[in-house]
VOGU-673061 format. One line per field, with one value per residue (C-alpha): x negated, y negated, z; residue number from 1; residue in one letter. Coordinates in steps of 0.02 Angstrom, whole numbers. Example, Ala and Ser with C-alpha at 12.3 -4.5 7.8 and 13.67 -1.06 7.14 Angstrom:
c1 = c(-615:-684)
c2 = c(225:53)
c3 = c(390:357)
k = c(1:2)
r = c(A:S)
***
This chain:
c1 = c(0:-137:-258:-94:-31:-251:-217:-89:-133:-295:-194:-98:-274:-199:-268:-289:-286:-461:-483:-420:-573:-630:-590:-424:-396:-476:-361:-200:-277:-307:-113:-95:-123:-304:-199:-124:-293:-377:-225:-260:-445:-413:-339:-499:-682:-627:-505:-644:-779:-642:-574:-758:-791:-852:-743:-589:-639:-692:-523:-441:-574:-522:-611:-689:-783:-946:-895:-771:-917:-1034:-882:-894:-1081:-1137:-1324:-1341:-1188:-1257:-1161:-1295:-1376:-1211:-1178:-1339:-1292:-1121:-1219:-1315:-1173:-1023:-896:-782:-887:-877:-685:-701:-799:-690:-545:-607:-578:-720:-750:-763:-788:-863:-712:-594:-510:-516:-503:-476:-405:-253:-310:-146:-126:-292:-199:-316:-259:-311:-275:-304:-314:-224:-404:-425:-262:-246:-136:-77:-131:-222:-356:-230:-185:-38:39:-56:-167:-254:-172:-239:-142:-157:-38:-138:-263:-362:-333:-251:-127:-108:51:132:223:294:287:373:292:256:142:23:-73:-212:-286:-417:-488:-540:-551:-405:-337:-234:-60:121:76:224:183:267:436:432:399:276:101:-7:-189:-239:-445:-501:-687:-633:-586:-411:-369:-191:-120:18:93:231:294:453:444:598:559:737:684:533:461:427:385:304:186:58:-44:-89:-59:-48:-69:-51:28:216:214:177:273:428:390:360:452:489:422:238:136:188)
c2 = c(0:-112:-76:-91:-277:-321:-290:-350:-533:-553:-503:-653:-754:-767:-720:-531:-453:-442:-609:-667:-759:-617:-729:-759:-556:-537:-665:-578:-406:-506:-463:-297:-155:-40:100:-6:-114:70:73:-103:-58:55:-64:-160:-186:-358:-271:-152:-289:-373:-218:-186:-370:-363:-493:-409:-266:-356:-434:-244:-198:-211:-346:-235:-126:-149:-41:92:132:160:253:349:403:285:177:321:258:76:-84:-185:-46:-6:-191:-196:-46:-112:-241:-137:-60:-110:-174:-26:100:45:75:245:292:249:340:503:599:538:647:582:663:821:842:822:668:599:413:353:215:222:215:127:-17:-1:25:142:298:447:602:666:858:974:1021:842:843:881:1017:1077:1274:1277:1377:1506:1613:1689:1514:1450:1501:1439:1513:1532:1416:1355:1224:1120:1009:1088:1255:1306:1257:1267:1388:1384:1550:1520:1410:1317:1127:1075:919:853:712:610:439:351:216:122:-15:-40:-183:-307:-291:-206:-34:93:169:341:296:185:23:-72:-164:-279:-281:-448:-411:-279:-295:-249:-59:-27:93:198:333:439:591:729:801:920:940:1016:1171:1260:1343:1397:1334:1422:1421:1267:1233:1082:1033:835:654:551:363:239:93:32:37:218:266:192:274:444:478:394:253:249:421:586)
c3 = c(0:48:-130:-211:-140:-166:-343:-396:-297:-417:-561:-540:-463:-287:-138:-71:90:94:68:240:362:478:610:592:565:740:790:741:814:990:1014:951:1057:1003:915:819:803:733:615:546:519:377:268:227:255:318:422:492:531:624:732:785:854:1036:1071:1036:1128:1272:1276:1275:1436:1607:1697:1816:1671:1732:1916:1810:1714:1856:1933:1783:1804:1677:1732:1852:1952:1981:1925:1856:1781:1707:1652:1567:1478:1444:1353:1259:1141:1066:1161:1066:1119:1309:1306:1196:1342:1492:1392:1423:1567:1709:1851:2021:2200:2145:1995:2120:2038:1854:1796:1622:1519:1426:1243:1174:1348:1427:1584:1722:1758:1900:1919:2118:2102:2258:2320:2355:2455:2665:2671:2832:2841:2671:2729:2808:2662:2769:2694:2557:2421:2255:2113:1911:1812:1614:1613:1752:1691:1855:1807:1982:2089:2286:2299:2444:2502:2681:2825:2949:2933:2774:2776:2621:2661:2524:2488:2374:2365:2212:2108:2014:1893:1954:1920:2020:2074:2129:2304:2273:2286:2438:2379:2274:2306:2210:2149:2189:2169:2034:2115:2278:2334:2340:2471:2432:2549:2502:2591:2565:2729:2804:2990:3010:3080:3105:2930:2821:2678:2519:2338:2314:2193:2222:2054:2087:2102:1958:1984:1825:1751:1751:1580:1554:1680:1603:1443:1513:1681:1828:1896:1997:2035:2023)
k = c(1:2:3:4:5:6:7:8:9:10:11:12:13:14:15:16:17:18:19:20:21:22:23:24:25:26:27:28:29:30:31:32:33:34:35:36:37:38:39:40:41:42:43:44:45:46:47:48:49:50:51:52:53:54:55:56:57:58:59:60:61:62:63:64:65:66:67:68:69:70:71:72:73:74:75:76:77:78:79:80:81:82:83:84:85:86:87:88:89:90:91:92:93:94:95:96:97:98:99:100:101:102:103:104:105:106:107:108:109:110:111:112:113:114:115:116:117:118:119:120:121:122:123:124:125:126:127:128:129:130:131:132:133:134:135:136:137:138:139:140:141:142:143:144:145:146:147:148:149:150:151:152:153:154:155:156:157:158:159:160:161:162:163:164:165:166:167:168:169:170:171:172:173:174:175:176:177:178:179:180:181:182:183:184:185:186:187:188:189:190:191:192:193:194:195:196:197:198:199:200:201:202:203:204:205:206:207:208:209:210:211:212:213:214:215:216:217:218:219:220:221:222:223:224:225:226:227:228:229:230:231:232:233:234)
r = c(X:X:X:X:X:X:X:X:X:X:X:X:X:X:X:X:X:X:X:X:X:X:X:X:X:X:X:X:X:X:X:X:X:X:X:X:X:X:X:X:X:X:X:X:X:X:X:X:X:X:X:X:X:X:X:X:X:X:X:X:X:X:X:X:X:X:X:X:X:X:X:X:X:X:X:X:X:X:X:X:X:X:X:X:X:X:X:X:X:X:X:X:X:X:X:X:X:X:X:X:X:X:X:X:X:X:X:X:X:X:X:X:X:X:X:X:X:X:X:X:X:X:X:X:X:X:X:X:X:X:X:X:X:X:X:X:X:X:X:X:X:X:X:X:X:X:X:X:X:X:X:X:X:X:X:X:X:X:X:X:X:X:X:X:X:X:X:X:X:X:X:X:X:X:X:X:X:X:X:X:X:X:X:X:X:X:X:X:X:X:X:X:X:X:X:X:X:X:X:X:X:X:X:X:X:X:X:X:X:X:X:X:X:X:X:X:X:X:X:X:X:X:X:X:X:X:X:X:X:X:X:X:X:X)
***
């Protein structure tokens, strides 16, 4: 569609696509979102040179992208080291790297970037969880399973209090958060550690408990969580 519109327009000595500043392509990009800023790259090299400016992509980073990459391992887990690396590639490459899947606490908990909003994401697997009796395999035990992204799940057969317990602490973006389903809270500071603490418990104990499964905890954006279930972490 593209070749076919960049024809036709010097056919008749007008302008093509192709033609447009570089600047003012980045321009329009600035509000796009970067899938549909990798879409728009194919239609032209002027197109390309534009989707690969650093400022564009710098614009699509979270602010804090110097600490989620030494979260992520990268400058040996220091900052500056990481910032100075930061500066050393494209600005493109820095957020194709914090949209994988980065390990933290000994693979106990993932991190990533959205790669259509940007918005940061974490994954806080079971093992990462305080579960009351999960060393007691009377009650609970770790069970194979393919459809976790962990690979097993904490199964719970029977027992009389049921109590999960986790937190983490991190640097997230500012913006409204969802607290479970309790209530909300802000990120005022993406620089500073952001300390969450979420629990599951039944203390009723006038019955057991049974045949629960226990994968993780997902925290991420409003916006995602609109799109794809309910509201906050799961």
């Amino acid at each position: 569609m593209g070749a076919v519109a960049s024809s036709t327009a010097r056919r008749g000595g007008g302008t093509a696509l192709g033609d447009l500043p570089e600047s003012c392509v980045a321009e329009v990009m600035l509000r796009l979102n970067p899938t549909e800023i990798c879409g728009m790259a194919r239609l032209s090299r002027t197109f390309r040179g534009a989707a690969s400016g650093d400022g564009l992509w710098e614009a699509k980073l979270p602010r804090n992208y110097a600490r989620l990459l030494a979260a992520a391992g990268e400058g040996g887990g220091n900052e500056e080291a990481a910032a100075l690396e930061a500066e050393a590639i494209p600005k493109k490459e820095v957020y194709a790297r914090l949209c994988r899947r980065n390990g933290l606490d000994g693979g106990t908990k993932e991190f990533w970037l959205d790669k259509a909003g940007g918005g940061t994401c974490m994954t806080i697997y079971s093992r990462a969880l305080s579960i009351t009796g999960i060393d007691d395999r009377r009650y609970w035990n770790f069970i194979p399973n393919d459809e976790s992204r962990f690979r097993s799940v904490a199964y719970l057969s029977q027992i009389w209090w049921f109590e999960v317990r986790g937190e983490v602490e991190f640097c997230f973006p500012e913006g409204v958060w969802i607290y479970h389903h309790v209530g909300d809270f802000v990120v005022k500071n993406s620089n500073e550690p952001l300390n969450i603490q979420f629990a599951m418990v039944q203390i009723d104990c006038t019955h057991t408990k049974g045949g629960l499964c226990v994968d993780s905890v997902v925290v991420r954006p409003q916006y995602l969580a609109r799109k794809k279930g309910p509201r906050g972490y799961e």
